[in-house]
ROLO-283101 format. One record per residue (C-alpha): residue number from 1; residue in one letter; chain; x, y, z. Coordinates in Angstrom, 1 decimal. Each point is the difference from the previous one (the first is absolute). Example, Ala and Ser with C-alpha at 12.3 -4.5 7.8 and 13.67 -1.06 7.14 Angstrom:
! residues 2
1 / A / A / 12.3 / -4.5 / 7.8
2 / S / A / 1.4 / 3.4 / -0.7
! end
This chain:
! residues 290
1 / X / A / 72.5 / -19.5 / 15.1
2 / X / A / 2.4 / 2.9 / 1.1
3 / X / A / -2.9 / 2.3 / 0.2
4 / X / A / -2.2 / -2.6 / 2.3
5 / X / A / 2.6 / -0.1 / 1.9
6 / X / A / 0.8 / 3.8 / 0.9
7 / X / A / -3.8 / 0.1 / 0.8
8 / X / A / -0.4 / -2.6 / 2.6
9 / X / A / 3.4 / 1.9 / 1.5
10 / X / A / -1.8 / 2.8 / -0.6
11 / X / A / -3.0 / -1.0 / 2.0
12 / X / A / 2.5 / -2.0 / 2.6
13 / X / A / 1.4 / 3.2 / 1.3
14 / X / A / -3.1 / 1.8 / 0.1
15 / X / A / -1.5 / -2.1 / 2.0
16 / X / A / 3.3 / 0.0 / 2.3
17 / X / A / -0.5 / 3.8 / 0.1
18 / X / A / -3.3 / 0.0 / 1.4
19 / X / A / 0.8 / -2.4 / 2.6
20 / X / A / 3.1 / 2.4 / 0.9
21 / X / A / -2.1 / 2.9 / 0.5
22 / X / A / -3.1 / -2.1 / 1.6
23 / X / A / 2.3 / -0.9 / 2.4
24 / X / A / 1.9 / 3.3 / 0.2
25 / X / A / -3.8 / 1.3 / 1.1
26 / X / A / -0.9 / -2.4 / 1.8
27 / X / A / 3.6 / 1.0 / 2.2
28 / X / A / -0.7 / 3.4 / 0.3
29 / X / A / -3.6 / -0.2 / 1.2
30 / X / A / 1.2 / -2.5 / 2.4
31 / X / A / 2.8 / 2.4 / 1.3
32 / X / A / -2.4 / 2.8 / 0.3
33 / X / A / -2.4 / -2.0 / 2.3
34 / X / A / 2.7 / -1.1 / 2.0
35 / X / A / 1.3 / 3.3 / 0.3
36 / X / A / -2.1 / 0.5 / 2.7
37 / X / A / 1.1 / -3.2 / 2.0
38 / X / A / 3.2 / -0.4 / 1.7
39 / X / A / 2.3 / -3.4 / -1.0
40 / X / A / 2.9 / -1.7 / 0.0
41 / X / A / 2.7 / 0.7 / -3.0
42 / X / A / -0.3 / -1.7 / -2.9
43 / X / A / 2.0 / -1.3 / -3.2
44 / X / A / -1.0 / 1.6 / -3.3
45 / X / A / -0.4 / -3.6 / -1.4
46 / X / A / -0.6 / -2.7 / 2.6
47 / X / A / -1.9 / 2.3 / 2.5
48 / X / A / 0.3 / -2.1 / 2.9
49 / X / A / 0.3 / -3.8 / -1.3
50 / X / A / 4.1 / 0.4 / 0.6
51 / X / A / -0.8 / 0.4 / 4.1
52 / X / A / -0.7 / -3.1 / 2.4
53 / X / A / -3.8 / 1.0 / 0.0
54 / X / A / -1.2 / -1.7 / 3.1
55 / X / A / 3.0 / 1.4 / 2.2
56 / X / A / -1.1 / 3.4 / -1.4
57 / X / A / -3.3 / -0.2 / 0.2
58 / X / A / 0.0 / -0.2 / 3.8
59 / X / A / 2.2 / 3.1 / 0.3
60 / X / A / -1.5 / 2.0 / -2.7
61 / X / A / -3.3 / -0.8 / 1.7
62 / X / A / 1.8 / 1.5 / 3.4
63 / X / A / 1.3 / 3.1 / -1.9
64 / X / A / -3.1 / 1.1 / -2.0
65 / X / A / -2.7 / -1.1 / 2.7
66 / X / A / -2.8 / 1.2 / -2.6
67 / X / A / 1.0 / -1.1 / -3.3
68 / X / A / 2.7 / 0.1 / -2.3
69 / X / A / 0.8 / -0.9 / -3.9
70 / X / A / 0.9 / -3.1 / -1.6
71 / X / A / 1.2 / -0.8 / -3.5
72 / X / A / 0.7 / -3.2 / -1.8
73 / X / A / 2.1 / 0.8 / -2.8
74 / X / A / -0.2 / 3.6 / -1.1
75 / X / A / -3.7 / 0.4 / -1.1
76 / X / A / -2.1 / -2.2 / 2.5
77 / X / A / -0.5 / 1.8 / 3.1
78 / X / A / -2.5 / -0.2 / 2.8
79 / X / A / -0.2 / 1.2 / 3.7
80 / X / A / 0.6 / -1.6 / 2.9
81 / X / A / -2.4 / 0.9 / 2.7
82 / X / A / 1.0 / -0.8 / 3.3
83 / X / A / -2.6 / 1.8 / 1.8
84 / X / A / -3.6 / -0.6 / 0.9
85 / X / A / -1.5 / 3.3 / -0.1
86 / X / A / 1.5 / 0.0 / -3.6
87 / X / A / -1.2 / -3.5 / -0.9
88 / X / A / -3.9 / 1.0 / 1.2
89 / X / A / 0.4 / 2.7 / -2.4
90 / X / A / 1.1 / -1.6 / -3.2
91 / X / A / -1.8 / -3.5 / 0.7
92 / X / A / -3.3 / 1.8 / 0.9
93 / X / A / 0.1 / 2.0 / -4.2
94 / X / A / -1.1 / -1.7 / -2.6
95 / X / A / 2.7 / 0.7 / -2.7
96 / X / A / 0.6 / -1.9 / -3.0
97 / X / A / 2.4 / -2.7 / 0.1
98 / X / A / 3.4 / -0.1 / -1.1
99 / X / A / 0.2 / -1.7 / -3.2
100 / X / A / 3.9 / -0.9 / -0.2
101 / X / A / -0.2 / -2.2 / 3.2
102 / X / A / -3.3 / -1.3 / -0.7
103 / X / A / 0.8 / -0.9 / -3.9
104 / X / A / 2.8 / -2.6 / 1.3
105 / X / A / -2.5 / -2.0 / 1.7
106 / X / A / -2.2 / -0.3 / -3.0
107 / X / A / 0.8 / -3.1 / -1.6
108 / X / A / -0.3 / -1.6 / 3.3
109 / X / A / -3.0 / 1.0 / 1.9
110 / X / A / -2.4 / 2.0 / -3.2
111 / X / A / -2.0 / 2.8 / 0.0
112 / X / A / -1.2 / -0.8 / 3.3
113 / X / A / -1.4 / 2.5 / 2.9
114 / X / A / 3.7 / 0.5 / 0.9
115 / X / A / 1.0 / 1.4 / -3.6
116 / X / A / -3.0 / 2.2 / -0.7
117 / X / A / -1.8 / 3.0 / 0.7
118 / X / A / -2.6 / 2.2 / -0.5
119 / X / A / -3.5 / -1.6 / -0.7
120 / X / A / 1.2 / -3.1 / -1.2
121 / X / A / 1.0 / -0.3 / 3.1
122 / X / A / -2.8 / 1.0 / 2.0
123 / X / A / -1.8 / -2.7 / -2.3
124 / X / A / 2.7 / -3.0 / 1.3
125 / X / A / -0.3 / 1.4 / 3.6
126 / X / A / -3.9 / 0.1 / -0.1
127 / X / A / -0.1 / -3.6 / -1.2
128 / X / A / 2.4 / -1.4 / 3.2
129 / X / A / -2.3 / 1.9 / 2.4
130 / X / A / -2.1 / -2.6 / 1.7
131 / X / A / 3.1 / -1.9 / 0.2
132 / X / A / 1.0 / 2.5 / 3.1
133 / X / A / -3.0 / -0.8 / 2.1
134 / X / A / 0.5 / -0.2 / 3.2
135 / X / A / -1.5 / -3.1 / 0.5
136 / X / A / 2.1 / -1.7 / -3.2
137 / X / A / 3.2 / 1.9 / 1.4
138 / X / A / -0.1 / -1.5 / 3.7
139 / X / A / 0.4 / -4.4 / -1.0
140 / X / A / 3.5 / 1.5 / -1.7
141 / X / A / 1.4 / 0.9 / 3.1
142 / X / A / 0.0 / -3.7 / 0.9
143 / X / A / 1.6 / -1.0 / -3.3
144 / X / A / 2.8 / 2.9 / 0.5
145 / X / A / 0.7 / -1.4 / 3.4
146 / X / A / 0.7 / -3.3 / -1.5
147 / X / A / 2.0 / 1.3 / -2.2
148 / X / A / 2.3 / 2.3 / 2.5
149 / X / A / -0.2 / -3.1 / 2.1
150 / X / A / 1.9 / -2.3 / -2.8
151 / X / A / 2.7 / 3.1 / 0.0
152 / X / A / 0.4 / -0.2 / 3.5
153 / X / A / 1.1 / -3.6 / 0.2
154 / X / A / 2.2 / 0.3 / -2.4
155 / X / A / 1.7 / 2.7 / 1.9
156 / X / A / 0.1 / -2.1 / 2.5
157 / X / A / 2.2 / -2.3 / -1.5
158 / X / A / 2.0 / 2.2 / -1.3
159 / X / A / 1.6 / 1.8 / 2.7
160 / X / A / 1.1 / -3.4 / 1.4
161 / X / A / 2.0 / 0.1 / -2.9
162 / X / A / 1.1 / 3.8 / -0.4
163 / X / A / 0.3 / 3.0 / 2.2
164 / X / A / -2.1 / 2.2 / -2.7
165 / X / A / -2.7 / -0.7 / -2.1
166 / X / A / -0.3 / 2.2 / -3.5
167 / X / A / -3.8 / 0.4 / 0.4
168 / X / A / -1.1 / 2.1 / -3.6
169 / X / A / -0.3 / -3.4 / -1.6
170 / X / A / -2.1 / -1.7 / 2.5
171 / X / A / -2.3 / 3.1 / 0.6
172 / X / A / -0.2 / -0.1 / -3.8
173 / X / A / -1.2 / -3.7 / -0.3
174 / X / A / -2.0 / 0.5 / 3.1
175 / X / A / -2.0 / 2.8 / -1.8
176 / X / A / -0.3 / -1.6 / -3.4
177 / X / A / -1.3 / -3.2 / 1.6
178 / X / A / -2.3 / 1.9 / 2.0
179 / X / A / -1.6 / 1.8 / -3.1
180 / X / A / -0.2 / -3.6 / -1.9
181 / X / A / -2.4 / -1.2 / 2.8
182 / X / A / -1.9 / 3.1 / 0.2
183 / X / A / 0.0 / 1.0 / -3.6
184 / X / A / -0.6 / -3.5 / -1.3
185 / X / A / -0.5 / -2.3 / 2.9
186 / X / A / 2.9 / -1.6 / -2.0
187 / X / A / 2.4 / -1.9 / 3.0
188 / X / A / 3.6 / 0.7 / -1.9
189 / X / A / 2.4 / -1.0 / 3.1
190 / X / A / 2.2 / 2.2 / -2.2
191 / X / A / 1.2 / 0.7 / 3.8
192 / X / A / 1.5 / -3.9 / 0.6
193 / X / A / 0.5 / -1.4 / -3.6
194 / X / A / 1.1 / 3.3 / -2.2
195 / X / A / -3.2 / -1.1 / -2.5
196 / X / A / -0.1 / 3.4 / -1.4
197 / X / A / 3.9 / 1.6 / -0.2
198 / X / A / -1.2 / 1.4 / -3.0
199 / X / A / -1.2 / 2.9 / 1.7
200 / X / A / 2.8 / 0.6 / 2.3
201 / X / A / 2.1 / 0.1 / -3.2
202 / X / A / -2.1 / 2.1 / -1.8
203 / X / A / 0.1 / 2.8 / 3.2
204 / X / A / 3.9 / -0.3 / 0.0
205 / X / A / 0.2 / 0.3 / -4.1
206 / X / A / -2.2 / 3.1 / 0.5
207 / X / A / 2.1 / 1.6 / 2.7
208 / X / A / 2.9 / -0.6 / -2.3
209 / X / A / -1.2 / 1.7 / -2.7
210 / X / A / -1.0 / 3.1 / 1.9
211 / X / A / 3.7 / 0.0 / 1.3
212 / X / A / 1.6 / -0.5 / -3.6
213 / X / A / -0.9 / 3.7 / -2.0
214 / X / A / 0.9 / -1.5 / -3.3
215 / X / A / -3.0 / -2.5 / 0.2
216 / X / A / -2.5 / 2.7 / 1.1
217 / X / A / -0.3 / 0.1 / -3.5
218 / X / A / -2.8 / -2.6 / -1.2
219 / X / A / 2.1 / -0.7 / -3.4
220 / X / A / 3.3 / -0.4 / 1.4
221 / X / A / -1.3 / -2.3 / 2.8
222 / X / A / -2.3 / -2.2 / -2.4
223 / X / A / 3.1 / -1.1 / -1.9
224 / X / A / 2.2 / -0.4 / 3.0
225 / X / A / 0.3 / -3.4 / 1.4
226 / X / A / -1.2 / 1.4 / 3.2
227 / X / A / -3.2 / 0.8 / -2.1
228 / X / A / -0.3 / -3.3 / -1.6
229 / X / A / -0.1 / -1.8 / 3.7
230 / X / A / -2.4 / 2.3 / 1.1
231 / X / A / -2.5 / -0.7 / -2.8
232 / X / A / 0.9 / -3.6 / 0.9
233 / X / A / -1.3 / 0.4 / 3.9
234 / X / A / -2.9 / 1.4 / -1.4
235 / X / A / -1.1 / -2.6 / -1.9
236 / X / A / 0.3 / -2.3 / 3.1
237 / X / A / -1.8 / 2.0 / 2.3
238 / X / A / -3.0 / 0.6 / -2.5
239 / X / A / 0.1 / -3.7 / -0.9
240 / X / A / -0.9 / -0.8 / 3.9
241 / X / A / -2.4 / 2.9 / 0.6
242 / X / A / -1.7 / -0.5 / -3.0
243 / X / A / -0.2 / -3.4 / 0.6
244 / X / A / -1.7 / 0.9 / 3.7
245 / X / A / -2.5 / 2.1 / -2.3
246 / X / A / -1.6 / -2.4 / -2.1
247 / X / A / -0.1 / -2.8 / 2.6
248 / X / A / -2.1 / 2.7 / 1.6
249 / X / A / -2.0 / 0.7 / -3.1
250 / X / A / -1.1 / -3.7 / -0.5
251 / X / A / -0.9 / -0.5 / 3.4
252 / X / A / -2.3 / 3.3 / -0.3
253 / X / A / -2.0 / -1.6 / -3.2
254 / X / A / -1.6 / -2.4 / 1.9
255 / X / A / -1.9 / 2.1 / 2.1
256 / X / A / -1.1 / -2.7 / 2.9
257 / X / A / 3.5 / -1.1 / 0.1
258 / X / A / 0.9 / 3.4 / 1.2
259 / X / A / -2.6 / 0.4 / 2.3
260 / X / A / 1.7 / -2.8 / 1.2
261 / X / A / 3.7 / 1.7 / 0.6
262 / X / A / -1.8 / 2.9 / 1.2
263 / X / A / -1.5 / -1.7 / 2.7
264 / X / A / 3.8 / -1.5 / 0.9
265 / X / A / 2.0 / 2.8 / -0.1
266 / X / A / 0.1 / 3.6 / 0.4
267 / X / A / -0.8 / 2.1 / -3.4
268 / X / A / 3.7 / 1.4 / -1.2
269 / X / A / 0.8 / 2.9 / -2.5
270 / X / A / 0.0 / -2.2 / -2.7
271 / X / A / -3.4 / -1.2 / 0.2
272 / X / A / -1.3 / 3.1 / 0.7
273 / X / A / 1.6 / 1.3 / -3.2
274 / X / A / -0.9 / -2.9 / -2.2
275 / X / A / -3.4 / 0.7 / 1.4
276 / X / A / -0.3 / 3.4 / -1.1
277 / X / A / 1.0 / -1.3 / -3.2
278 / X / A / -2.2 / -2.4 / -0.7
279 / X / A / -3.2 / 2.4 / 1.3
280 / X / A / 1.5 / 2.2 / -2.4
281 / X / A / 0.3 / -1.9 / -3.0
282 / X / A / -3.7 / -1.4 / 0.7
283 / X / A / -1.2 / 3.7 / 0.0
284 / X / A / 1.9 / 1.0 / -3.1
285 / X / A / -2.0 / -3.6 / -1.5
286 / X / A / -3.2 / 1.1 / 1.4
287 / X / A / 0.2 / 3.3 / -2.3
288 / X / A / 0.7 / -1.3 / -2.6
289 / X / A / -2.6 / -2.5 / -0.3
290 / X / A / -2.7 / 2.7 / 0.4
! end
């Protein structure tokens, strides 16, 4: 028993070592890229989650008019570009993705065309193609105009009421209900009745994470009860999107009945994805009968 023990302490504080000198790595190749870029001072530990962020922002953005460092916690750091000359330059490369950010948003959203790269990407990308048609592209317009329209009235009710208006939340709702209609010609009025909060809590929890560095570990954070809520938000928002899917499906089985809805509506992502499936599954069908 005493020996089991040792081991697994053994293996415990090996495995703490790595991560020490993963992250110790990690630091220094961070340091030595931003060597090359002026920023603010930092804390060794908190970087610069101690600071009012939003004040800051707006005079760091006034002091380093080209880009500067940011760090959440002492070994996630980024940079802030504030200029566009350097935006053009780092949005027109195709470089990998950064995996730290990226992994966070995992559980929630898959390995989806915003997680991946490479050709598997390509492969995702290639399939959402004819979705981008100009002719499929130009009914949305109408359907985002709705939706700014909804966002508008309820501005105007609200300055009756108060001199400012916090608008991240509304421009947030306005954009996911936008994407509902368009993406799934699915009419949320997440906008008016708050149907799908899920998804503003799931944002917030994510934000929080990246500004807490303990739970930038996947472990720690999984047995946190921050963790254990976010797991929970998941469920709920793949329980209504998957629930969007297969109505979707059965309507596509019956192949006059969605002739039918084609004729009726405009053709959204989602149809053109199950689409591909199902063209794709009756290829793969087609082989192997011969």
């Amino acid at each position: 028993m005493v020996p089991m023990f040792h081991l697994m302490a053994v293996v415990c504080l090996a495995c703490v070592v790595l991560k020490a000198i993963q992250l110790y790595w990690r630091k220094q190749k961070l340091l030595k890229i931003f060597k090359s870029f002026p920023g603010p001072p930092t804390h060794w530990l908190y970087g610069h989650l101690q600071m009012d962020e939003l004040d800051n922002t707006a005079s760091w953005a006034e002091q380093y008019p080209h880009c500067h460092h940011m760090w959440y916690g002492g070994f996630l750091g980024f940079l802030s570009i504030n200029h566009p000359e350097y935006a053009k330059a780092v949005y027109s490369r195709g470089d990998p993705k950064s995996l730290v950010i990226y992994s966070f948003l995992v559980p929630w959203i898959g390995q989806g065309l915003l997680i991946l790269n490479g050709p598997k990407w390509f492969q995702h990308r290639r399939l959402l193609t004819p979705g981008f048609h100009y002719d499929l592209l130009k009914p949305y317009v109408t359907m985002m105009a709705d939706s700014v329209r909804v966002m508008l009235d309820k501005w105007e009710q609200l300055i009756t009421q108060d001199k400012s208006v916090e608008l991240f939340e509304h421009v947030s709702l306005m954009s996911l209900d936008s994407i509902m209609k368009c993406a799934f010609s699915y009419q949320s009025n997440c906008q008016t009745d708050r149907s799908v909060q899920a998804v503003m809590d799931l944002s917030l929890m994510v934000q929080q994470r990246i500004q807490t560095p303990l739970h930038h570990n996947h472990l720690v954070y999984w047995l946190s009860s921050q963790g254990r809520q976010f797991r929970k938000a998941c469920r709920l928002a793949h329980k209504h999107t998957d629930k969007v899917i297969r109505e979707r499906k059965e309507s596509l089985k019956d192949e006059q009945e969605h002739e039918k809805i084609q004729r009726r509506r405009q053709p959204d992502f989602l149809d053109i994805l199950l689409r591909k499936r199902l063209k794709l599954i009756g290829r793969i069908h087609q082989c192997s009968e011969a």
